[in-house]
N, C-alpha and C positions, 0 to 999 in steps of 0.2 A: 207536758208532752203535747206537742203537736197534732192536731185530726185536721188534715186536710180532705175526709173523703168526701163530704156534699159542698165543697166550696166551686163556685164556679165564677171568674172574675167577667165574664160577660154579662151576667147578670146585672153587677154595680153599674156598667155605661147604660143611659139611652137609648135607645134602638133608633136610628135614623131611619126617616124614610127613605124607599127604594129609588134609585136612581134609574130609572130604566130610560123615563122619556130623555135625559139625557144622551144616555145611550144612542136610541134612536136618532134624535136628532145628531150625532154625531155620522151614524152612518151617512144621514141622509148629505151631510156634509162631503162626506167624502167621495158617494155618488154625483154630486156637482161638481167637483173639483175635478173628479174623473172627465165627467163627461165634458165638461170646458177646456181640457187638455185635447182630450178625440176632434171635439169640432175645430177646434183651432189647429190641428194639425189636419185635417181636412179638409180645412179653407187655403191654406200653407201651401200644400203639395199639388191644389190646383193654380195658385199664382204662381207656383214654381214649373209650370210647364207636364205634371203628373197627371194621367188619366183621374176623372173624375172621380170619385168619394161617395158622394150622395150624388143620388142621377140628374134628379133637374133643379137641384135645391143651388148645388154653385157649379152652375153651367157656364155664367159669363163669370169676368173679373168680379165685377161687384157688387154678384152675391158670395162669393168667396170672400171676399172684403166683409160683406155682412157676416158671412159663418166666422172668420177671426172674429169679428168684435163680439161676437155672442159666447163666443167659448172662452173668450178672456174677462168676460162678465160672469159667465159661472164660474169660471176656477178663481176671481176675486172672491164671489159670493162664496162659493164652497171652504175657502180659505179664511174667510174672517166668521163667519158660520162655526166652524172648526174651531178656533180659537176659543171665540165667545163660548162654548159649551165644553171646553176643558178647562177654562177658567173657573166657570160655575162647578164644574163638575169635582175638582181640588176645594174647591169648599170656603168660605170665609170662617171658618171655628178655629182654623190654627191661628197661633200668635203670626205675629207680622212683625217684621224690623225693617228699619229704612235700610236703604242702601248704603249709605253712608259712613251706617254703625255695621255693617258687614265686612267695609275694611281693612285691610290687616295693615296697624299702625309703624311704622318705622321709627 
């Protein structure tokens, strides 16, 4: 006969540690990513002839020129930022197969 009453199959795994700062840094990722979109579409709508954004920060052309480049530096940063910490964060403990052998042969 069967007793499964004090079996508990979590028990048998490892306990991994907590992933938080992952976490975190993902938020933090995604706050870059945000805010590199806002600037660059701030810098955007004043070389597009749009009332100003930020008051004296892209007053002339080319500091609008400078707000694009800076918001498209964060939403690179934010983006590969991102990446890299969901990378980490799926784990290297699973098996891995090439790509190759994922194929479905004919």
């Amino acid at each position: 006969m069967k007793q499964s009453d004090g079996f508990n199959a979590r028990r048998l795994r490892p306990r991994e540690p907590g992933n938080w700062r992952m976490r975190f840094a993902l938020a933090l990722a995604a706050l870059f990513a945000a805010a590199g979109v806002l600037l660059a579409m701030a810098g955007a709508a004043t070389l597009l002839g749009r009332p100003q954004a930020l008051d004296s920060l892209n007053g002339s052309p080319a500091g609008s020129a400078v707000l694009i480049v800076i918001g498209l530096l964060l939403l690179w940063l934010g983006i590969s930022l991102w990446r890299t910490c969901r990378r980490r964060l799926r784990g290297s403990g699973d098996l891995s197969m090439s790509r190759h052998l994922m194929k479905k042969r004919k």
